[in-house]
C-alpha positions in Angstrom: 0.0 0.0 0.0 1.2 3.5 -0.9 2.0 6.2 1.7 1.8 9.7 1.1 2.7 12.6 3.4 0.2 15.5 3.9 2.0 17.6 1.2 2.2 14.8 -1.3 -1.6 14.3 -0.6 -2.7 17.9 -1.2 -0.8 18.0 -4.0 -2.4 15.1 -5.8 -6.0 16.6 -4.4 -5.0 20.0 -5.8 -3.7 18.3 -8.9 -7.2 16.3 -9.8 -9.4 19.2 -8.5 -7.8 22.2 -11.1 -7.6 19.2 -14.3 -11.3 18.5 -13.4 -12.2 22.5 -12.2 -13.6 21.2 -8.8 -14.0 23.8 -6.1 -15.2 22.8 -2.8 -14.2 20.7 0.4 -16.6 18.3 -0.2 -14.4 16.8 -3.5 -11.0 17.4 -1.6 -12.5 14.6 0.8 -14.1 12.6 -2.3 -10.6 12.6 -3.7 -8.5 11.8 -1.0 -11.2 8.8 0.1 -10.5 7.0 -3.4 -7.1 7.9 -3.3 -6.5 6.0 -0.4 -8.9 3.1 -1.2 -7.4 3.5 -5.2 -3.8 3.5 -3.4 -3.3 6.8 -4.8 -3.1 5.6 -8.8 -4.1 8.6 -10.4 -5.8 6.6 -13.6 -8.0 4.6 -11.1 -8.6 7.7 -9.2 -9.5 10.1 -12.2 -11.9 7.3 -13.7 -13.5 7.0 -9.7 -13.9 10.6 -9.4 -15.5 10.8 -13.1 -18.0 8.2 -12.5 -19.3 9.9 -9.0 -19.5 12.8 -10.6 -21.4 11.9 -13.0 -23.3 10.0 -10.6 -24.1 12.7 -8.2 -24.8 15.0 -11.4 -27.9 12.6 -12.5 -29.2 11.9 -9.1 -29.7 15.7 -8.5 -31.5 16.0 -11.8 -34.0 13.6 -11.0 
């Protein structure tokens, strides 16, 4: 399992939130669950994070 420090951490959060243009605290905590449960593989991550989006996008519409 892959360790990260706290810097290393909000730099992969920061990283995924600007490429995706996610504001909020709410999707810092999204992103750092499924990094750790991802072990922070930014592919797996990215395609996680994509999916609940998109997800959380249709459930509000309906």
């Amino acid at each position: 399992m892959v360790e990260l420090d706290k810097e290393q951490e909000k730099a992969f959060v920061d990283e995924l939130m600007e490429a995706n243009e996610l504001k909020g605290a709410s999707k810092k905590r999204l992103i750092k669950f499924l990094g750790n449960k991802y072990d922070w593989d930014k592919h797996k991550v990215q395609f996680r994070l994509t999916r609940a989006l998109l997800a959380e996008r249709y459930a509000a519409s309906h």
